[in-house]
C-alpha positions as CSV (number, residue, x, y, z in Angstrom):
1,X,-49.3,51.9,-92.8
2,X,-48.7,54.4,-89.6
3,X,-50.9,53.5,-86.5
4,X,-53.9,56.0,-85.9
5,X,-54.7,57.7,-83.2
6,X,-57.1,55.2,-81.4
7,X,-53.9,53.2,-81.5
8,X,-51.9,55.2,-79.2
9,X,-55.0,55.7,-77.2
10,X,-55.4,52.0,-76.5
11,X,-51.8,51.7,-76.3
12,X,-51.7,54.5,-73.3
13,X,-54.3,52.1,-71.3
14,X,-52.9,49.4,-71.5
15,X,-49.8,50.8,-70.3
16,X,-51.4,52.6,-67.4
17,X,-53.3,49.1,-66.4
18,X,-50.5,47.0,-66.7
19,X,-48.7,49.2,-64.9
20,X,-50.7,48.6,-61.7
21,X,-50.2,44.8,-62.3
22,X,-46.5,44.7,-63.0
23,X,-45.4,47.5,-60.5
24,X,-47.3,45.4,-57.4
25,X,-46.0,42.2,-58.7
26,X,-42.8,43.5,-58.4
27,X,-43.2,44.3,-54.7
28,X,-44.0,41.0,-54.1
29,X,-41.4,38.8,-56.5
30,X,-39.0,41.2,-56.6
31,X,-38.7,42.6,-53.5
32,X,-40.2,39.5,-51.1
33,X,-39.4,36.8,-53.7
34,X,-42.9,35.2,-53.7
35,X,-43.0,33.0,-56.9
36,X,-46.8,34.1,-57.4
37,X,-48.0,32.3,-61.1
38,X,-51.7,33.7,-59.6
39,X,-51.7,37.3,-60.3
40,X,-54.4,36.4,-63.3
41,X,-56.8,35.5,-60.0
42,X,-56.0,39.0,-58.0
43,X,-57.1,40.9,-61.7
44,X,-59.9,38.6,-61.9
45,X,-61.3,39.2,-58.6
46,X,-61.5,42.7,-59.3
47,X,-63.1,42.0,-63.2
48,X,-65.4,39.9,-62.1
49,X,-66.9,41.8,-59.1
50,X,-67.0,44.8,-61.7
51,X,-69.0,42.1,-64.1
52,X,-71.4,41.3,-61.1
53,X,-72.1,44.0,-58.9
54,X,-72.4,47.2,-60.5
55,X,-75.1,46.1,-62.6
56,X,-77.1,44.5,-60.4
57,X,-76.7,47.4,-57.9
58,X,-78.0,50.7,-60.6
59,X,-80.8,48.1,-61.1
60,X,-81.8,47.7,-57.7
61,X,-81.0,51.5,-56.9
62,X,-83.1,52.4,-60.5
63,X,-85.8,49.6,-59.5
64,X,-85.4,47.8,-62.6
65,X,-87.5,44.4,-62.0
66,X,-86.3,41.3,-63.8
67,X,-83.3,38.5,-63.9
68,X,-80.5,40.7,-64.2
69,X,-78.4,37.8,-66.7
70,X,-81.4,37.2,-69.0
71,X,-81.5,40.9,-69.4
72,X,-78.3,42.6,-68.8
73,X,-77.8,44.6,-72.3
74,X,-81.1,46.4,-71.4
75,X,-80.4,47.2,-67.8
76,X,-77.3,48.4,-68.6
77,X,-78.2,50.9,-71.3
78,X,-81.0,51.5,-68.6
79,X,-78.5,52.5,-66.5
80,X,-75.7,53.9,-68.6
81,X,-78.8,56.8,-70.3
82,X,-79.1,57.2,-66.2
83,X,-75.5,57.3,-65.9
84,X,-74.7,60.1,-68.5
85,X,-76.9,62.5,-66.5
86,X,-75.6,61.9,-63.1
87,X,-72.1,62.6,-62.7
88,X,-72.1,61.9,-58.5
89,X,-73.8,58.7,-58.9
90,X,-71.4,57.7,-62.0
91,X,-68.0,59.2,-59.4
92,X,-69.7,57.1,-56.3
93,X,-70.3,53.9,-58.4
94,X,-67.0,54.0,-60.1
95,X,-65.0,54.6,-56.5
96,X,-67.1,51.9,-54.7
97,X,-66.2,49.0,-57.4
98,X,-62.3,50.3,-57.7
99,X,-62.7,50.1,-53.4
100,X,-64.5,46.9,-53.4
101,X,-62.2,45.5,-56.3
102,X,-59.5,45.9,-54.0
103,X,-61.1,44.5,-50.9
104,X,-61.9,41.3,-53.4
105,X,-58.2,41.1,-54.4
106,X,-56.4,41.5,-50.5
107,X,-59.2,38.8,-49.7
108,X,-58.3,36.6,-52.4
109,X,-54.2,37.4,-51.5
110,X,-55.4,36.2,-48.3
111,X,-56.8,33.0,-48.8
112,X,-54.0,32.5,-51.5
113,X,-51.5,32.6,-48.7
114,X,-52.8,29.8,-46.6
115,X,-50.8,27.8,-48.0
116,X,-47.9,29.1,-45.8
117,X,-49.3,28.3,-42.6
118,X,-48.9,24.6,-43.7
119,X,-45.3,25.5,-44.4
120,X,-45.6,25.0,-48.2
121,X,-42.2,25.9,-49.9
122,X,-41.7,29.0,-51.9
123,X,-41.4,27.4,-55.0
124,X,-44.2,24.8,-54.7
125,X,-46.4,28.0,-53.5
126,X,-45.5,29.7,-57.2
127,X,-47.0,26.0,-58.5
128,X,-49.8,25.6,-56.4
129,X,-51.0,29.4,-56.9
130,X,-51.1,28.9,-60.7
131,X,-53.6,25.8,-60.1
132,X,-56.0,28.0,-57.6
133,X,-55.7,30.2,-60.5
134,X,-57.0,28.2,-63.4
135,X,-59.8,27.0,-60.9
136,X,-60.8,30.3,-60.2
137,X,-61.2,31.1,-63.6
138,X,-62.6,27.7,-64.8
139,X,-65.6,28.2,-61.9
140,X,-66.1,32.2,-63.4
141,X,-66.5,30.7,-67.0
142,X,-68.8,28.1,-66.7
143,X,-70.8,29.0,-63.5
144,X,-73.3,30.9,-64.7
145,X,-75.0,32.6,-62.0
146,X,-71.9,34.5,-61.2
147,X,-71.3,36.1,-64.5
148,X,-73.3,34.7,-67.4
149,X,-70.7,31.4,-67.9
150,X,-69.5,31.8,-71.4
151,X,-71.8,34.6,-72.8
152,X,-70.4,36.4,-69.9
153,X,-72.0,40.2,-68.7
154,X,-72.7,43.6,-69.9
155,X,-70.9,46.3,-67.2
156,X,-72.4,49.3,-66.9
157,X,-70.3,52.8,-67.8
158,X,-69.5,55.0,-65.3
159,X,-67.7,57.4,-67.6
160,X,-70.5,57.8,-69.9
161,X,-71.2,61.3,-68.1
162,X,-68.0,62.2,-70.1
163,X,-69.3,62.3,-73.1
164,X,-71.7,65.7,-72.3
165,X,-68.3,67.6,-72.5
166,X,-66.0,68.3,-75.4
167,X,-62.2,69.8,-73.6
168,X,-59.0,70.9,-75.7
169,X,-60.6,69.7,-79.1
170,X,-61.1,66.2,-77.9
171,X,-64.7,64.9,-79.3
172,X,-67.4,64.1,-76.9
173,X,-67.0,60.7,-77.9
174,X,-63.6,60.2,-76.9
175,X,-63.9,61.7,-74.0
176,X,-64.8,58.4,-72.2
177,X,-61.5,57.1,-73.0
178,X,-59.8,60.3,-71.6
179,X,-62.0,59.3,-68.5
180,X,-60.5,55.7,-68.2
181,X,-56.9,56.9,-68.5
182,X,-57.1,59.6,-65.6
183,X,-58.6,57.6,-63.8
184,X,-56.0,54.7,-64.2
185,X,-53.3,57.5,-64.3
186,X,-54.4,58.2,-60.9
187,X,-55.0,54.8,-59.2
188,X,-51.2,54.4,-61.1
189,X,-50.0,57.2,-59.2
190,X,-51.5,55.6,-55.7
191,X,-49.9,52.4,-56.3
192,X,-46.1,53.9,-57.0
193,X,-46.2,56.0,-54.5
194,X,-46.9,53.4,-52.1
195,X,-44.0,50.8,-53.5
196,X,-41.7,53.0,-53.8
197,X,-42.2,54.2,-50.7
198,X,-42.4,51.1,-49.3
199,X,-38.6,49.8,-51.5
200,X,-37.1,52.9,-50.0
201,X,-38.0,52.2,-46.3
202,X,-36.8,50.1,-43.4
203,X,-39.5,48.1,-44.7
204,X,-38.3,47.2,-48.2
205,X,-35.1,46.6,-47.2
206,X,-36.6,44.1,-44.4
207,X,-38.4,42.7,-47.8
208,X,-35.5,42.5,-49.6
209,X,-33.6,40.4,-46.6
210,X,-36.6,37.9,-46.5
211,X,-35.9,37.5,-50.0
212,X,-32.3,36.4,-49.8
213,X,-32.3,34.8,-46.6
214,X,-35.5,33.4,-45.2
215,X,-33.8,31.8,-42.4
216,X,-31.5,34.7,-41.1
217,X,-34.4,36.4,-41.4
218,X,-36.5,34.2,-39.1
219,X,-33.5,34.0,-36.9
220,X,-33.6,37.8,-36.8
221,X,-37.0,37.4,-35.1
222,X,-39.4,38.6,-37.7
223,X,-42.7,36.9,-38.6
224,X,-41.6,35.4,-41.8
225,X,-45.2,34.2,-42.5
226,X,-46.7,37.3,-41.5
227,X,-44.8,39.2,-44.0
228,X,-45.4,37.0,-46.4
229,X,-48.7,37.2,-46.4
230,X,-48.7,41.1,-45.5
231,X,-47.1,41.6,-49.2
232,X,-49.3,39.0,-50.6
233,X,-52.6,40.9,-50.0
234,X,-51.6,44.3,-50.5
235,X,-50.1,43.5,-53.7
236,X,-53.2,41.3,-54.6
237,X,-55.7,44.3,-53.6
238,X,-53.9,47.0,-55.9
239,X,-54.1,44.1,-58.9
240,X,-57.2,43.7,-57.8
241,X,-58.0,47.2,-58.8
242,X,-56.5,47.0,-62.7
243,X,-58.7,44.1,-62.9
244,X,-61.7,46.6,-62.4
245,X,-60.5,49.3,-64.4
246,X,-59.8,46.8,-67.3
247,X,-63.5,45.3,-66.8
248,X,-64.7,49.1,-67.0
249,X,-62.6,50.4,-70.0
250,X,-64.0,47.2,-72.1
251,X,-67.5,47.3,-71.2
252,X,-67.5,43.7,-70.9
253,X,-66.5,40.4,-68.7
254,X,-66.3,37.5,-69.2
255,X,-64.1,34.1,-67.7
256,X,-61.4,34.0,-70.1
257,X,-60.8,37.6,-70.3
258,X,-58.2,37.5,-67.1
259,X,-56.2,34.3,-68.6
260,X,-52.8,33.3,-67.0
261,X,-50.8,34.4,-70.5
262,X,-52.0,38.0,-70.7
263,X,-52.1,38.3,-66.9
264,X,-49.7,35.8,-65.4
265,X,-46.8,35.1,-67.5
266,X,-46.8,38.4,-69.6
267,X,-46.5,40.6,-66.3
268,X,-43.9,38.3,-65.0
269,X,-42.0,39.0,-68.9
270,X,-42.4,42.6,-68.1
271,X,-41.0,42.7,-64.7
272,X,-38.0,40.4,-65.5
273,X,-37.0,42.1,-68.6
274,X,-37.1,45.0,-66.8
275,X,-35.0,44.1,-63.9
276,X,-35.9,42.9,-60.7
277,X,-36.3,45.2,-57.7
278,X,-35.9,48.3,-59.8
279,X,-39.2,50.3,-60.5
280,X,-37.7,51.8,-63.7
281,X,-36.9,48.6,-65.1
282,X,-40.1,47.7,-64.2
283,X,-41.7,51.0,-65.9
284,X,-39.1,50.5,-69.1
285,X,-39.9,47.0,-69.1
286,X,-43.7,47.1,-69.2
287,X,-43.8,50.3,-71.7
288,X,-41.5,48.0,-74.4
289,X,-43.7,45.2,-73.7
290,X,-46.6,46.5,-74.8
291,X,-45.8,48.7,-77.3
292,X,-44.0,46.1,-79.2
293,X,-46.4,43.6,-78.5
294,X,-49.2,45.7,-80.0
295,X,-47.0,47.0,-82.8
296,X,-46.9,43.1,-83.4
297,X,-50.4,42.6,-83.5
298,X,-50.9,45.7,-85.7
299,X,-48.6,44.8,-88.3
300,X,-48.6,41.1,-88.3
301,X,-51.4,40.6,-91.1
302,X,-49.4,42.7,-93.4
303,X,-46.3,40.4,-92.8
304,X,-48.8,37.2,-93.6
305,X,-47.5,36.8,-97.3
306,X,-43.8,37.3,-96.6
307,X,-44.2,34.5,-93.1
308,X,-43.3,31.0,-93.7
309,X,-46.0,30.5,-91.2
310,X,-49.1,31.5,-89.8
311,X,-48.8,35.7,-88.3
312,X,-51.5,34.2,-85.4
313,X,-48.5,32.6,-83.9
314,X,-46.0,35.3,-84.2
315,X,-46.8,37.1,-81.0
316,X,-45.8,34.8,-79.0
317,X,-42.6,33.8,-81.3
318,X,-41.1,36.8,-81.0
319,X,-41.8,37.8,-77.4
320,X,-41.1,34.6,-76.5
321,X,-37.3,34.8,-78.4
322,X,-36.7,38.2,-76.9
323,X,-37.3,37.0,-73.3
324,X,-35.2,34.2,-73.6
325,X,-32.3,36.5,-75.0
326,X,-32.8,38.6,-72.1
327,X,-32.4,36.0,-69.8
328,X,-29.3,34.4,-71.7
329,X,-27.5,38.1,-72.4
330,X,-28.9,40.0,-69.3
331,X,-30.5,37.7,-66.7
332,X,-31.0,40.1,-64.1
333,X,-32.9,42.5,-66.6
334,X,-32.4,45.9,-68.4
335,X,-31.8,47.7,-65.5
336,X,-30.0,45.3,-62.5
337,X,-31.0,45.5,-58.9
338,X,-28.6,48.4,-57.5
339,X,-26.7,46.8,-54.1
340,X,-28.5,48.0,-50.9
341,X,-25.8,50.6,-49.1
342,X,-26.2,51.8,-46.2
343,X,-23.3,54.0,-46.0
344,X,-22.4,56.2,-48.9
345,X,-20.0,54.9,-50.8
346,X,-17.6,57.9,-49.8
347,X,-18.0,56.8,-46.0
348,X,-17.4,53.4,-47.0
349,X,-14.1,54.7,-49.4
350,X,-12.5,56.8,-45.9
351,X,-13.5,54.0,-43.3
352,X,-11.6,51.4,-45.8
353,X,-8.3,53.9,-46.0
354,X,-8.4,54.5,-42.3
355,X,-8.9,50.6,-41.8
356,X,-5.6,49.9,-44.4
C-alpha cells in the first residue's frame, strides 16, 4: 500500500512545526547547553492560549452572548462562516495569537529560569523543568475554566478564508492546508534566520563558550545568568509559536495534546541524532524523524500478523533502538559539531611552518 497524498501533506506539517521546536531547542541545548526536559510547556503555552483566546475574542468582537465552554462548537462555526468572508480579520486574528503565543512562551522561558537565580545546577535545572512541565500540563487538563479540562476546546479557523480560492489545481478544500504550511514555512523561515544568525555571530560563539566552560566564562566577565536566561526565553517564545500553529492546523486543544514524549523527548531524539550545534543535522535529523516515524505508524497495522507483539508498541521500539545505536555508533550525531576556527585553516597551516 503507497501513502496518498494527504500523507505527504500531513507529513510536510509536521515537518515545518517541528522544525520550529527542534531548530530553537537546539539554540538553547546545543549551543548554551541548557538541559531543558520543558519544551512541551513553551508548545503548550502557545496551544493553549490559541485554545482560549481566539474564541472567546471573535465572540466578544461578533457579540455572541453565552458561556463560551458550554457552547464553543457553535461559536466557533459562528465564527469560522464569519471567518471565511473576511480575510483581514482571519490575517489580523491569526498574527495576533502567533504574536501573543510567543509573548506566552518568552514569559513562560522566563519564569522557567528562576530557578537560576537560586543557583540551581544545570543538570538538576533539566530535572526540575520536566516537573514544572507535567504540572503545567496536569493544571491545563483538569482545570476546566481554562480550556474545557478533558473535553478540551473548539479553536476557531483562521484559514477557512482559503477555501473561496482554488490555485494551480489544488481543490478549495485543500487549500486550508496549503494555508497552514505557508504560514509555518514562513514563521520556519523567521526562526532560522535568527539562529543561524545568531550561531554565526560573536554571539553564538559566546553561547558556545558558556556551554563548555561556565566558569571561564564567568571569569571572562559575562553575566552567565543573564545569558542563560536571554536563550531561555527567546528560544521558549519561537516554541511557543509551533505550539499555536499546531493548535490552529488541528482545530482542536486539549491538555494532553502537548505531552513530554511528542514534545519533550522526541525533539530532544531529533536534535541529537542530528548532531548537536549543527542546523543541518538538526534539519536532517528532524526530516528522518518524522518521516520514519509516520511511515511507522502508517504501515504498522499491516505488520500486525507477522509481529510477535502488539504494532501499538512498535513506534516507540524502533525509534527507541535507532537512538540508542546512534548514541553507541555516533554519539555526537549524524552530522558532528564542526571545531570553532577563528583563523582559516591556511593561516593557521603558514603561522605553524613559520613557528617550526
Amino acid at each position: 500500500m503507497i501513502p496518498g497524498i494527504e500523507f505527504f501533506v500531513t507529513l510536510i506539517v509536521y515537518i515545518l512545526i517541528f522544525l520550529i521546536v527542534t531548530i530553537s531547542y537546539n539554540m538553547a541545548y546545543g549551543y548554551t547547553g541548557i538541559p531543558d526536559f520543558g519544551r512541551a510547556m513553551a508548545a503548550g503555552a502557545g496551544g493553549f492560549l490559541c485554545g482560549y483566546l481566539p474564541g472567546r475574542l471573535m465572540a466578544y468582537v461578533l457579540g455572541i452572548q453565552g458561556d463560551y465552554l458550554e457552547n464553543s462548537i457553535s461559536i466557533v462555526d459562528t465564527t469560522n462562516a464569519f471567518l471565511k468572508g473576511s480575510p483581514l480579520m482571519s490575517i489580523a486574528l491569526l498574527a495576533l495569537t502567533l504574536f501573543l503565543a510567543a509573548l506566552a512562551g518568552g514569559a513562560l522561558g522566563l519564569l522557567a529560569s528562576l530557578p537560576m537565580f537560586r543557583g540551581i545546577r544545570l543538570f538538576y535545572l533539566g530535572v526540575t523543568l520536566l516537573a514544572i512541565q507535567i504540572g503545567f500540563n496536569t493544571i491545563f487538563y483538569y482545570w476546566r475554566p481554562l480550556i474545557g479540562g478533558p473535553l478540551g476546546v473548539t479553536v476557531p479557523d483562521p484559514f477557512r478564508w482559503l477555501t473561496n480560492y482554488s490555485l494551480f489545481g489544488i481543490p478549495s478544500s485543500s487549500m486550508r492546508l496549503v494555508g497552514v504550511i505557508i504560514t509555518s514555512g514562513v514563521v520556519l523561515l523567521i526562526v532560522s534566520y535568527y539562529c543561524i544568525s545568531v550561531s554565526r555571530s560573536p554571539l553564538g560563539r559566546l553561547l558556545k563558550a558558556l556551554r563548555d566552560d561556565e566558569k571561564g566564562t564567568e571569569t571572562l566577565g559575562r553575566d552567565v545568568r543573564k545569558l542563560y536566561i536571554e536563550v531561555m526565553a527567546v528560544s521558549y517564545a519561537f516554541t511557543g509559536m509551533a505550539g499555536a500553529l499546531f493548535a490552529y492546523y488541528g482545530g482542536y486543544v486539549v491538555g494532553l495534546h502537548f505531552d513530554k514524549v511528542s514534545w519533550t523527548f522526541w525533539p530532544v531524539a531529533m536534535v541529537i541524532l542530528g548532531g548537536l550545534a549543527n542546523y543541518k543535522g538538526t534539519i536532517i535529523g528532524t526530516v528522518s524523524f518524522l518521516t520514519l516515524r509516520r511511515l511507522i505508524l502508517f504501515y504498522k497495522t499491516e505488520l500486525e500478523f507477522i509481529l510477535p507483539f502488539s504494532p501499538v508498541w512498535l513506534e516507540d521500539l524502533v525509534l527507541g533502538v535507532i537512538l540508542m545505536l546512534v548514541l553507541i555508533y555516533r554519539p555526537r550525531g549524524l552530522f558532528p559539531e564542526k571545531p570553532e576556527l577563528t583563523l582559516s585553516k591556511e593561516n593557521i597551516r603558514k603561522i605553524k611552518e613559520e613557528e617550526g
